[in-house]
Z-matrix of the N, CA and C atoms (Angstrom, degrees):
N
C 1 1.451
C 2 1.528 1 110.27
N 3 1.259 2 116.44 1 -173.42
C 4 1.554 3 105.37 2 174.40
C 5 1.066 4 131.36 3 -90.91
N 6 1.658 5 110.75 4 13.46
C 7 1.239 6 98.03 5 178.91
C 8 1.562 7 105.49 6 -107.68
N 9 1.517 8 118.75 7 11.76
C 10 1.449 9 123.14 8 -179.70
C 11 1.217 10 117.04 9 71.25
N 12 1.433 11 118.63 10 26.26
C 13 1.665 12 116.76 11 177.23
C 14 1.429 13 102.00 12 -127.41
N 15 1.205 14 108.51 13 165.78
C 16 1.682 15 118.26 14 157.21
C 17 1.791 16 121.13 15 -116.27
N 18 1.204 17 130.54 16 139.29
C 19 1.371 18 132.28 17 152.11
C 20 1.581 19 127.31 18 -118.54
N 21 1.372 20 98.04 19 116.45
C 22 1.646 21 116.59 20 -168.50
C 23 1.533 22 97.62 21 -84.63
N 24 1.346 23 120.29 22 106.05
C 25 1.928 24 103.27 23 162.87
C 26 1.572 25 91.25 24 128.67
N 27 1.565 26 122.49 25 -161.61
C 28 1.484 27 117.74 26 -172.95
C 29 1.403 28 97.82 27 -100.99
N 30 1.695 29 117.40 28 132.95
C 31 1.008 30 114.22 29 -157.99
C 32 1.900 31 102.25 30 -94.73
N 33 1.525 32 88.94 31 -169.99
C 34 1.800 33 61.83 32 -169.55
C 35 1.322 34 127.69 33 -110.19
N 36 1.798 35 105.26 34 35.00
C 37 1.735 36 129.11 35 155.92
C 38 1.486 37 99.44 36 -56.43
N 39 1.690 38 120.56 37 -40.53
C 40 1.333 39 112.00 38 164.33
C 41 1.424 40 136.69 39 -37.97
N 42 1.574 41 91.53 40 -27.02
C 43 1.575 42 101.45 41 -159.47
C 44 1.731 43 116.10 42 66.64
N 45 1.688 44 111.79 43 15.98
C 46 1.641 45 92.53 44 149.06
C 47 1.170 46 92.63 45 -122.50
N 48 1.513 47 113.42 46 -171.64
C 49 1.580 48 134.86 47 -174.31
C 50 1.877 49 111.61 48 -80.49
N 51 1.644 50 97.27 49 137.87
C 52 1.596 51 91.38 50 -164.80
C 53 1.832 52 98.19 51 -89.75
N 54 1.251 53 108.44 52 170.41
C 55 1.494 54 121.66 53 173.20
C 56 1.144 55 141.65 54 -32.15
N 57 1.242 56 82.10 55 -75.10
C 58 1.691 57 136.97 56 179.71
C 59 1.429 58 127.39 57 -143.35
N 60 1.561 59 121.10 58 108.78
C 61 1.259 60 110.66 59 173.22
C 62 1.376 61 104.55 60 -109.99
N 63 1.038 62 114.40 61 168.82
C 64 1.461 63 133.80 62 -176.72
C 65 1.721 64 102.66 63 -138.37
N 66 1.602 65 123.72 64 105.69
C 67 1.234 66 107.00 65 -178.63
C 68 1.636 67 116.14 66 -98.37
N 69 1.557 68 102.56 67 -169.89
C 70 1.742 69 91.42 68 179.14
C 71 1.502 70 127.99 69 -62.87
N 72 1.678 71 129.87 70 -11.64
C 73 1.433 72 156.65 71 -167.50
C 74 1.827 73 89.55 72 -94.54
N 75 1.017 74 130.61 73 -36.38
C 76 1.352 75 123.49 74 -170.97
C 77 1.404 76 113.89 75 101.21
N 78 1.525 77 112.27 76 -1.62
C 79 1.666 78 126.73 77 177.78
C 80 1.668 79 83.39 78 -49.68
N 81 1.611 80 133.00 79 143.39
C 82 1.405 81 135.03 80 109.72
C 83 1.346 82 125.35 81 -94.19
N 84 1.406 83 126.97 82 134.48
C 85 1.082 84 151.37 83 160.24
C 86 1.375 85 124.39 84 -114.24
N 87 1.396 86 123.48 85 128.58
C 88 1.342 87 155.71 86 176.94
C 89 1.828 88 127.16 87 -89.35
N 90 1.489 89 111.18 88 38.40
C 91 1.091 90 121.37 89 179.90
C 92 1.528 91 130.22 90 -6.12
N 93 1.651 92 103.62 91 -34.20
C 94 1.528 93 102.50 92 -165.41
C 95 1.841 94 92.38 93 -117.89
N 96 0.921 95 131.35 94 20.70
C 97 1.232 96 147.45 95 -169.15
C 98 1.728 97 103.97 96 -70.93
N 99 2.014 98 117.89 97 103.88
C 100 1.326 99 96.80 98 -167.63
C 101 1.756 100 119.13 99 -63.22
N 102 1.512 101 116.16 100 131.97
C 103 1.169 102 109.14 101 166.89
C 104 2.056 103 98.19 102 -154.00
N 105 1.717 104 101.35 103 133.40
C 106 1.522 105 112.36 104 178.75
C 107 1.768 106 86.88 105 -129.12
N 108 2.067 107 62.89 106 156.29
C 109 1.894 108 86.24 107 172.93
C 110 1.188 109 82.60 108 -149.35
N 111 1.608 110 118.13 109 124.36
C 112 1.405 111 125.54 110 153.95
C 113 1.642 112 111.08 111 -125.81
N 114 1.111 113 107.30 112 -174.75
C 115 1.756 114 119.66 113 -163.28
C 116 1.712 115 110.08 114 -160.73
N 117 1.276 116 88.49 115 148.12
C 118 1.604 117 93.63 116 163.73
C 119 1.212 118 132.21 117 -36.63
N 120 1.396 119 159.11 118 139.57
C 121 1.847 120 145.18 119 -151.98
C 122 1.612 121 74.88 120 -124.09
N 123 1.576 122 146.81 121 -16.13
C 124 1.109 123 136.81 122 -169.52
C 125 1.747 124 114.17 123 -157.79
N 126 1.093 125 126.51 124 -178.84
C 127 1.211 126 131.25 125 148.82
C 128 1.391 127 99.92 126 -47.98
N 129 1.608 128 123.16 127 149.59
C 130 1.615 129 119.47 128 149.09
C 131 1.695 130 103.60 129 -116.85
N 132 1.375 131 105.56 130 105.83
C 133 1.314 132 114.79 131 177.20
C 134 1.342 133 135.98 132 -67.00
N 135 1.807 134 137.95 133 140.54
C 136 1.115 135 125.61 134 170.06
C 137 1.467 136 112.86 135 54.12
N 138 1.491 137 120.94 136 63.33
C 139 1.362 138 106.29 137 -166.79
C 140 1.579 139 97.29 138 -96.86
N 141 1.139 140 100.83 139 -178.44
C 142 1.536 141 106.08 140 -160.59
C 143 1.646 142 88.13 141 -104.50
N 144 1.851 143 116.88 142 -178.33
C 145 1.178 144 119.21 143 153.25
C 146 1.615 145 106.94 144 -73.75
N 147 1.916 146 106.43 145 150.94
C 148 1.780 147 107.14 146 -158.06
C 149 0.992 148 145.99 147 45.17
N 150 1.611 149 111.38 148 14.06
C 151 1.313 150 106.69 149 146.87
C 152 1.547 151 150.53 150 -64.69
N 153 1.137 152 145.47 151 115.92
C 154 1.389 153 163.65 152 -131.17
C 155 1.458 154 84.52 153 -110.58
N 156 1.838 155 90.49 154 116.71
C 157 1.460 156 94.94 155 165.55
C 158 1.355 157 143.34 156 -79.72
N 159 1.169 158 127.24 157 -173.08
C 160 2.229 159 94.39 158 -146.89
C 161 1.810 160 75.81 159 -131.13
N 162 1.322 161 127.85 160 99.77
C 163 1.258 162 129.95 161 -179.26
C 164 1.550 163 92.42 162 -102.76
N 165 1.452 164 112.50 163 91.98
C 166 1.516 165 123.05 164 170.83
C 167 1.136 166 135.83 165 -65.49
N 168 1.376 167 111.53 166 -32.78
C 169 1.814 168 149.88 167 -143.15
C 170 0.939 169 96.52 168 -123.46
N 171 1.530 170 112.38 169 125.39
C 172 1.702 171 120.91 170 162.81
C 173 1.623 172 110.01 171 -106.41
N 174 1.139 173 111.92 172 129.02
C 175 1.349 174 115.32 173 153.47
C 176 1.900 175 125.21 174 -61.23
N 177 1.074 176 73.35 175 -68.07
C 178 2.258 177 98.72 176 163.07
C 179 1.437 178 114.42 177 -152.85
N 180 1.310 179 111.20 178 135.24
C 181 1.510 180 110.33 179 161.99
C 182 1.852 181 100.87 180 -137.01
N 183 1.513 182 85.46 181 130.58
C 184 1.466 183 92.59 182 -169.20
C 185 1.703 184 100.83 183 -96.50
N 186 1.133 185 120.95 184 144.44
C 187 1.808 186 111.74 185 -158.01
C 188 0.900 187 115.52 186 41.29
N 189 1.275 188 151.64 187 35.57
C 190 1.428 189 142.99 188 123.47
C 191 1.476 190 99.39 189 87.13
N 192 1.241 191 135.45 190 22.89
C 193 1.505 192 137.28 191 -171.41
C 194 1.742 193 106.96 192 -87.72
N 195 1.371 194 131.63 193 16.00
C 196 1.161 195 152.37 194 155.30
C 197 1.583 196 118.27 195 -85.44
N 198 1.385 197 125.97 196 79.00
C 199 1.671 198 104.39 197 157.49
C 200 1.455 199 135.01 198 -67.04
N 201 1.074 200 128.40 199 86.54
C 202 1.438 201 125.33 200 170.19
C 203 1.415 202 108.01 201 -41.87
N 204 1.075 203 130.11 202 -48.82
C 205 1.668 204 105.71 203 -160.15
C 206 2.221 205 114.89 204 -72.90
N 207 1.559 206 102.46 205 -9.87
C 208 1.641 207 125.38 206 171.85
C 209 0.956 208 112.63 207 -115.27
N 210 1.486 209 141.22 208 8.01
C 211 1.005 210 157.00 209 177.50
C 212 1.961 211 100.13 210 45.18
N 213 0.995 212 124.55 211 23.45
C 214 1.575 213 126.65 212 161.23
C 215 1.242 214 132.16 213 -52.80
N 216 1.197 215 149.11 214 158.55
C 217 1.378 216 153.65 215 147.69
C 218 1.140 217 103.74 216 -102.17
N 219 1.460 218 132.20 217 152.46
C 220 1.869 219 121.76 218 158.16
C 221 1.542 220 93.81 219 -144.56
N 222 1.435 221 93.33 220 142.53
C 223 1.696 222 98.15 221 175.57
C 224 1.558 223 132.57 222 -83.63
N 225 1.153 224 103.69 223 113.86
C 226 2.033 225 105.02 224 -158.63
C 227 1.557 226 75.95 225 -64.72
N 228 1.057 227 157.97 226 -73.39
C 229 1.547 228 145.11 227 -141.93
C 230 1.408 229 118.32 228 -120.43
N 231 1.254 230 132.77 229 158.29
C 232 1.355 231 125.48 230 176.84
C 233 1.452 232 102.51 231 -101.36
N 234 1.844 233 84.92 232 135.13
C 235 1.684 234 97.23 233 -179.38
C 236 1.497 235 90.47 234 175.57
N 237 1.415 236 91.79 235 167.57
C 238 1.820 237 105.49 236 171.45
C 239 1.866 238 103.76 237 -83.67
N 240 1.515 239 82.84 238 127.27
C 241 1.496 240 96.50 239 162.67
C 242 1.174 241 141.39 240 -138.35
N 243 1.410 242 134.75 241 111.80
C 244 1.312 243 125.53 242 -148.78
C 245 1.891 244 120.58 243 -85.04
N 246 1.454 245 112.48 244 131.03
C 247 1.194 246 110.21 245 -165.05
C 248 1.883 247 105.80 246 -120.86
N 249 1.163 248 78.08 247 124.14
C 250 1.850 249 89.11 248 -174.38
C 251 1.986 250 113.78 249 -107.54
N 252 1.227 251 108.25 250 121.38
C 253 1.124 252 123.21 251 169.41
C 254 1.584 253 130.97 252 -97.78
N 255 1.055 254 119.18 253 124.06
C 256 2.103 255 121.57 254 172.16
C 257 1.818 256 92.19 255 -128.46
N 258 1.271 257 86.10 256 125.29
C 259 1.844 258 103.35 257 166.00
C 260 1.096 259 101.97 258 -127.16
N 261 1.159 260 126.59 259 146.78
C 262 1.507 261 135.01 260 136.24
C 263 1.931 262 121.82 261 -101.01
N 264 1.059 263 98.62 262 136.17
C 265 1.515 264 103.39 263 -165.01
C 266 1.625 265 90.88 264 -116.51
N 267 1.664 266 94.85 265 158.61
C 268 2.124 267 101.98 266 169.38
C 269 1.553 268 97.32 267 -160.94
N 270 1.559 269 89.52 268 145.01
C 271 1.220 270 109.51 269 -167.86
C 272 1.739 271 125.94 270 71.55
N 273 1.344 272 93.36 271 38.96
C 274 1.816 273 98.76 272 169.97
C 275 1.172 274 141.60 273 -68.40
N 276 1.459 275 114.94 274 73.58
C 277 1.643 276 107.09 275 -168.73
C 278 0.860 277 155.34 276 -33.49
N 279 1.584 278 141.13 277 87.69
C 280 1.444 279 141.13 278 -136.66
C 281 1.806 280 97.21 279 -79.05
N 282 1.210 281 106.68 280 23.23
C 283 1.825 282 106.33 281 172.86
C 284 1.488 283 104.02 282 -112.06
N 285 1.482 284 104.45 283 16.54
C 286 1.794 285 107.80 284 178.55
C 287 1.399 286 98.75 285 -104.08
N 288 1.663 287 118.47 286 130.48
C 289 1.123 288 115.34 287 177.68
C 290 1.631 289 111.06 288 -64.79
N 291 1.156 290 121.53 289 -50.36
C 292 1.554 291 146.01 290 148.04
C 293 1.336 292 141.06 291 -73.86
N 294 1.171 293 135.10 292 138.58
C 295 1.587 294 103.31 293 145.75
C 296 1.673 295 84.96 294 -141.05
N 297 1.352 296 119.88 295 166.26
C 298 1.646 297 148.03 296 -158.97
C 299 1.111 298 103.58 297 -164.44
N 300 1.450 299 104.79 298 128.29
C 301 1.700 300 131.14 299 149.60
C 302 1.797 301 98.46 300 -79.81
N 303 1.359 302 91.11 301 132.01
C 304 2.126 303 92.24 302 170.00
C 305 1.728 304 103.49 303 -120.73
N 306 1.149 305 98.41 304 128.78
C 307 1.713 306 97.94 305 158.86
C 308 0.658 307 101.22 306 -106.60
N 309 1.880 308 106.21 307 117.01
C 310 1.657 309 119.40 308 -179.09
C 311 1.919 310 99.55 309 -104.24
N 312 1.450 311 107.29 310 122.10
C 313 1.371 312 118.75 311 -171.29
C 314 1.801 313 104.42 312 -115.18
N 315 1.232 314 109.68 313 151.77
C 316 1.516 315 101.67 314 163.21
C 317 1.324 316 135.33 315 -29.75
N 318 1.358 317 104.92 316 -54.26
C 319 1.529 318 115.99 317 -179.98
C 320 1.600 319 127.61 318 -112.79
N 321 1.753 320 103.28 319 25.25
C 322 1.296 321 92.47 320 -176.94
C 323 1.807 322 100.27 321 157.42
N 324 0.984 323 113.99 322 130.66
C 325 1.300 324 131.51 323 -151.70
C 326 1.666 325 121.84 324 -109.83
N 327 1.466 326 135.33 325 92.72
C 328 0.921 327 137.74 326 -140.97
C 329 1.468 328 103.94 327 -125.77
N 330 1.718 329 116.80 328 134.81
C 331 1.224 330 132.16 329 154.17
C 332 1.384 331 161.03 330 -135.52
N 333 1.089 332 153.80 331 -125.94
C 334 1.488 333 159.35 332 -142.17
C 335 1.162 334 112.84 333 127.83
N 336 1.347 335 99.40 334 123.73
C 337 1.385 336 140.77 335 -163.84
C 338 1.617 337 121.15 336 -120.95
N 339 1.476 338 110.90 337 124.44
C 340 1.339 339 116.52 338 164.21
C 341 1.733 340 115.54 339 -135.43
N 342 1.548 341 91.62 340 143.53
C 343 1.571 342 88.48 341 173.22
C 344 1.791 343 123.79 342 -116.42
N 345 1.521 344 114.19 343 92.79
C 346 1.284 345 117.32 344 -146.94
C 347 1.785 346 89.48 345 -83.51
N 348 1.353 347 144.53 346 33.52
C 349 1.501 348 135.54 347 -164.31
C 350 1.909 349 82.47 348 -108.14
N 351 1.425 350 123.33 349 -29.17
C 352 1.425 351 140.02 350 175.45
C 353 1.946 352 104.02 351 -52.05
N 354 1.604 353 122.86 352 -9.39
C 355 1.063 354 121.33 353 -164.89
C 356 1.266 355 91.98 354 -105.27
N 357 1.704 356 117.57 355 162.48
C 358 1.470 357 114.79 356 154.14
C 359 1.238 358 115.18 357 -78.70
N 360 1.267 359 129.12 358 -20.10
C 361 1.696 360 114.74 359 -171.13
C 362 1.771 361 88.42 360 -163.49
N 363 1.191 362 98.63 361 168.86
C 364 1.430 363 126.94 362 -159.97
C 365 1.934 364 99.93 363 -57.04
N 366 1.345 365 126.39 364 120.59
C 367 1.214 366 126.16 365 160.18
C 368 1.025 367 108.34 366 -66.04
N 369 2.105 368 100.08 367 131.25
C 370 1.242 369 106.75 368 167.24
C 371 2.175 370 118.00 369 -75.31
N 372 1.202 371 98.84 370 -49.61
C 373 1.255 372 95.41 371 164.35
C 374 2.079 373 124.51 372 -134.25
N 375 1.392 374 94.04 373 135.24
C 376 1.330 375 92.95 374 178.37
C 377 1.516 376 117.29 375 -106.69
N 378 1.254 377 152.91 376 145.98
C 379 1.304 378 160.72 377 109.97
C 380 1.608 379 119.65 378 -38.66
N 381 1.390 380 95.72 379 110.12
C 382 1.523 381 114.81 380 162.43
C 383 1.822 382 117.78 381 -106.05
N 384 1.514 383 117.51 382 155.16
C 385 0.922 384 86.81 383 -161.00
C 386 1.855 385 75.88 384 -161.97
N 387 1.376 386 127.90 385 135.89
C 388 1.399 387 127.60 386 -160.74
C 389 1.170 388 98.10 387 -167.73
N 390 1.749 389 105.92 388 124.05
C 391 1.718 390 118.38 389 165.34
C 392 1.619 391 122.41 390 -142.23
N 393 1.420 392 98.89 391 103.37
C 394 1.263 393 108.93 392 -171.27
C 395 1.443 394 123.62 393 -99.15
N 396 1.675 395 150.74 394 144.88
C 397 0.984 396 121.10 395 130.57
C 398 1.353 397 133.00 396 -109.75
N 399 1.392 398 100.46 397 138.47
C 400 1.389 399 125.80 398 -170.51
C 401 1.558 400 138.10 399 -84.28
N 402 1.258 401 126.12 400 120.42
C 403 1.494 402 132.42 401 -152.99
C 404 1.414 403 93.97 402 -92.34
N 405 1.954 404 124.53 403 100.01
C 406 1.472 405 116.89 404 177.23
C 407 1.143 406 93.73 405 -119.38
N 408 1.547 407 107.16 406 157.14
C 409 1.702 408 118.02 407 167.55
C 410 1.467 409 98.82 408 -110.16
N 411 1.223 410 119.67 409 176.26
C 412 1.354 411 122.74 410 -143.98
C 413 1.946 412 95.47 411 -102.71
N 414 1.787 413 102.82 412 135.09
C 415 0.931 414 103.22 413 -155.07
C 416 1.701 415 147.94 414 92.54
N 417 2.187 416 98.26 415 -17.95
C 418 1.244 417 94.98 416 171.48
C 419 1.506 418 104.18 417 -98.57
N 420 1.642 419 118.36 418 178.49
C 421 1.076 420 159.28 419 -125.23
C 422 1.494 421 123.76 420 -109.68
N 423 1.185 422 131.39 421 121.86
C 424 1.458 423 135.85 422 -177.41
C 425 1.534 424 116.09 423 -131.50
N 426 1.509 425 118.90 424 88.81
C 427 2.184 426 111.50 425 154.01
C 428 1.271 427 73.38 426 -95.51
N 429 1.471 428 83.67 427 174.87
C 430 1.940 429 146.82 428 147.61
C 431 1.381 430 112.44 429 -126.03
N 432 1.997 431 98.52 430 123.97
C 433 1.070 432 126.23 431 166.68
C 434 1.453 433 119.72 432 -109.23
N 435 1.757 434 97.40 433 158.14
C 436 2.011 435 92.31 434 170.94
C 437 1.799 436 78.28 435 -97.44
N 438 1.272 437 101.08 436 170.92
C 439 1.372 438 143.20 437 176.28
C 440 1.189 439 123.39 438 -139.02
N 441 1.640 440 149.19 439 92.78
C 442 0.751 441 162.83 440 159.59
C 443 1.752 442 145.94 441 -101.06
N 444 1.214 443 118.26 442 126.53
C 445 1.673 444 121.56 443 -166.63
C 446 1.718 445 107.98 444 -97.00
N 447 0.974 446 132.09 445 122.36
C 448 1.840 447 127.08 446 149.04
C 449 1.653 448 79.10 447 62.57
N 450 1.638 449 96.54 448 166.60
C 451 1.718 450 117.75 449 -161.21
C 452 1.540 451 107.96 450 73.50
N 453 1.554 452 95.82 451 179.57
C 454 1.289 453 106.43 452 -171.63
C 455 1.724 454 118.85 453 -80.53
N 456 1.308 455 130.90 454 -176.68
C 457 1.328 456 135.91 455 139.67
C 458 1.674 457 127.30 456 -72.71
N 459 1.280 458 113.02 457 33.81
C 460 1.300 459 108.24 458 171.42
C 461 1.221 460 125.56 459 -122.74
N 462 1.208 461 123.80 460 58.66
C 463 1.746 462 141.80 461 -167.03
C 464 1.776 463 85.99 462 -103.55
N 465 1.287 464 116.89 463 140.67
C 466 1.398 465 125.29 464 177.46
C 467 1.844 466 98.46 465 -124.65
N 468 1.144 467 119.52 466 128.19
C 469 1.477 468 106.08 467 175.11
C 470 1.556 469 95.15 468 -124.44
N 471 1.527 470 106.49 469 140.68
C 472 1.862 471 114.00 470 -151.47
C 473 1.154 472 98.51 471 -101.72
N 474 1.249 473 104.73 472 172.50
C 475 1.637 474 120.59 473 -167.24
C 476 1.877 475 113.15 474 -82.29
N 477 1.713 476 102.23 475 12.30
C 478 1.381 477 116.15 476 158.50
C 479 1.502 478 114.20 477 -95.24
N 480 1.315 479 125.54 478 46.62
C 481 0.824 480 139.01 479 -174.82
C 482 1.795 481 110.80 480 -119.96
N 483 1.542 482 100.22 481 134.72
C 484 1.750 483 81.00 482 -163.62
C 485 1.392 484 88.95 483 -168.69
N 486 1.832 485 110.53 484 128.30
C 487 1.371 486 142.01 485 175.55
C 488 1.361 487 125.55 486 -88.14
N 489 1.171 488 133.00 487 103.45
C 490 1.996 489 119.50 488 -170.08
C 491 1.492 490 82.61 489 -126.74
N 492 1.850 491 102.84 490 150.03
C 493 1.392 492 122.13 491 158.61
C 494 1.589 493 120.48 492 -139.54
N 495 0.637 494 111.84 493 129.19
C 496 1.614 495 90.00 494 178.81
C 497 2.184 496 98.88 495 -155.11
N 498 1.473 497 86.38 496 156.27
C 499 1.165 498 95.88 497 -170.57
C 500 2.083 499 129.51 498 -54.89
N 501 0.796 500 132.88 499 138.90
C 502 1.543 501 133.55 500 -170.18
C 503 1.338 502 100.55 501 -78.35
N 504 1.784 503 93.21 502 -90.26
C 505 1.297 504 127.47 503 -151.33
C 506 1.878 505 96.49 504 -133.81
């Protein structure tokens, strides 16, 4: 047309959101394309071993495939989708043989690993940092847990803590 773009889907003279655009630069963008980023709404204090982190706060969730109140993800479609994690943790007890973040998924269970007993004394703050992509069929399942061995219950992981997924392929 003349304006050198394309729109695949109802465009948005409709007044809903189009598919697929294709603009005059050759940018494509996928408006409805699932992708969330949520985060901690607080510190989560003193967590225990298996606790499931409580990602309250949305940044964006596009289709709504984020439950805040179960802190879940579920995949509206099957496909690879890549999910990127940054935590910051305080107060890591170097009397933990371990501690692990798990992404526990429908079909398969994924982690990161640190061994803070390698410290002389308790880290005040640590950086975690995890990028996976992930093989979901449509409908399965995404928490995050801490995982932890020996030491105390007083690991605090801060409200710079932050979950994104969004679709690949």
């Amino acid at each position: 047309d003349s304006t050198d773009s394309l729109t695949i889907g109802l465009g948005s003279a409709l007044g809903t959101t189009s598919h697929i655009v294709i603009d005059s630069g050759g940018h494509i963008t996928m408006p409805l394309q699932p992708a969330v980023q949520v985060r901690l709404s607080g510190t989560q204090s003193n967590v225990s071993d298996g606790d499931t982190l409580l990602f309250a706060t949305e940044r964006f969730d596009i289709n709504s495939d984020f439950n805040t109140s179960n802190y879940t993800f579920t995949a509206p479609v099957t496909g690879r989708y890549l999910v990127n994690f940054v935590s910051r943790t305080q107060s890591l007890d170097a009397d933990s043989s371990h501690v692990r973040y798990r992404f526990l998924t429908s079909n398969i269970n994924y982690e990161v690993i640190k061994s803070p007993n390698v410290y002389t004394g308790d880290q005040t703050f640590s950086s975690w940092n995890f990028n996976l992509l992930c093989d979901f069929d449509a409908n399965d399942t995404m928490t995050v847990a801490i995982d932890f061995s020996g030491g105390a219950d007083q690991i605090d992981i801060d409200d710079q803590t932050f979950l994104s997924i969004n679709l690949v392929t």
